[in-house]
C-alpha positions in Angstrom: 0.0 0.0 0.0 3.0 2.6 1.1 4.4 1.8 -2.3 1.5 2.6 -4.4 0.6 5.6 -2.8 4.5 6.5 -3.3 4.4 5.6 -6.9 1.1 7.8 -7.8 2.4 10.9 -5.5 5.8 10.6 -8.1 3.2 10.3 -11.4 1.6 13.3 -9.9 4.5 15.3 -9.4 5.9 14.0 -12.8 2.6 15.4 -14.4 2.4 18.3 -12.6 5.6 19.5 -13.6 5.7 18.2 -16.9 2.3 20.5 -17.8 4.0 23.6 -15.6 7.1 23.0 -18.6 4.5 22.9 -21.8 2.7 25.9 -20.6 5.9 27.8 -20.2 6.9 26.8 -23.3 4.0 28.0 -24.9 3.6 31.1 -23.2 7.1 32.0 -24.2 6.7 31.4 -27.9 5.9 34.8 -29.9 3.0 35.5 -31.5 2.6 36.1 -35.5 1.9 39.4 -34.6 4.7 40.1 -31.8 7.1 38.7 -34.6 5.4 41.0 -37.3 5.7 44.2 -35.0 9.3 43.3 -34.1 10.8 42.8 -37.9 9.1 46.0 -38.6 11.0 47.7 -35.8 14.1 46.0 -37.3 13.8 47.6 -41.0 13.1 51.1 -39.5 16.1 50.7 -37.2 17.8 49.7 -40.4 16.9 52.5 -42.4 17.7 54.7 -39.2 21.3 53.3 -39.1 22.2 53.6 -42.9 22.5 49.8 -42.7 19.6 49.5 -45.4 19.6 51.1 -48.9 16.1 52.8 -49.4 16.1 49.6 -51.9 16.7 47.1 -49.6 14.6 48.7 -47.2 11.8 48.8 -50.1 11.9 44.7 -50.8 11.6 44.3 -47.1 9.0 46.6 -46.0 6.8 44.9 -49.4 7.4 41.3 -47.8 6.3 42.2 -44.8 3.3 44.5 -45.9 2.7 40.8 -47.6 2.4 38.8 -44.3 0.8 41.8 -42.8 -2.1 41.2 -45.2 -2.3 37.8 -45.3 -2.7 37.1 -41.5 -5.5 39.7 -41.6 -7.3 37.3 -44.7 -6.4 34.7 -42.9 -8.0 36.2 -39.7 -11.0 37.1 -41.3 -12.0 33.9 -43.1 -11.4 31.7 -40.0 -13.2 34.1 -37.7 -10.5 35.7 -36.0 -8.5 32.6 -35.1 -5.4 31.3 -36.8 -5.6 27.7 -37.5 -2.2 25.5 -37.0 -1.7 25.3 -40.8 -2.3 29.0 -41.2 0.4 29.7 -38.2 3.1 27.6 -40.0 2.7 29.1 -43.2 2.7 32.2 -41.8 5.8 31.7 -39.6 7.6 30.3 -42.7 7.5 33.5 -44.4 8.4 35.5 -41.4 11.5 33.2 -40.7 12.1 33.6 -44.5 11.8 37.5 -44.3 13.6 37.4 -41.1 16.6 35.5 -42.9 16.4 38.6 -45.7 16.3 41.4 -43.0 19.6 39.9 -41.4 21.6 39.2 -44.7 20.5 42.5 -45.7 21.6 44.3 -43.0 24.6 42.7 -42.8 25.9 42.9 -46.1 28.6 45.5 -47.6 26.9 48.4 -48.9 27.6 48.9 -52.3 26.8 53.3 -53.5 27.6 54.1 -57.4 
């Protein structure tokens, strides 16, 4: 009996921390719209620093207008909630832009 009531206090404390971990996890995940509003702050502090050409800045700022508008379709035919498939599309094409905002702001700036 002492060894059952052992091995169930262990599973609860297993589970217990176990759903404590997946809801920190989640919680500390960024939103499509946290990453949206921070790769926009990224290109202005770009164009801010002279790090971006107005053309680089340009391509950017187009991608991201992009993914702007297609998370607010998105939105709008599902009812205002992103479905799984939607948020991995959509997080594809902000890691892609995110790739592009890096390699363009770290890449020798070339002025004729």
């Amino acid at each position: 009996m002492r060894r059952r009531s052992y091995l169930a206090a262990v599973l609860f404390a297993v589970f217990v921390m176990m759903t404590a971990i997946a809801f920190t996890a989640q919680a500390a995940r960024p939103g499509i719209g946290e990453r949206i509003a921070r790769q926009q702050h990224r290109i202005n502090h770009g164009i801010a620093s002279r790090a971006l050409t107005n053309r680089e800045a340009g391509i950017l700022q187009y991608n991201l207008d992009r993914v702007k508008i297609m998370a607010s379709n998105m939105r709008a035919r599902s009812g205002g909630v992103l479905m799984p498939r939607q948020k991995k599309r959509l997080s594809r094409m902000l890691d892609k832009n995110s790739a592009m905002i890096s390699n363009k702001m770290h890449n020798p700036i070339r002025r004729f």
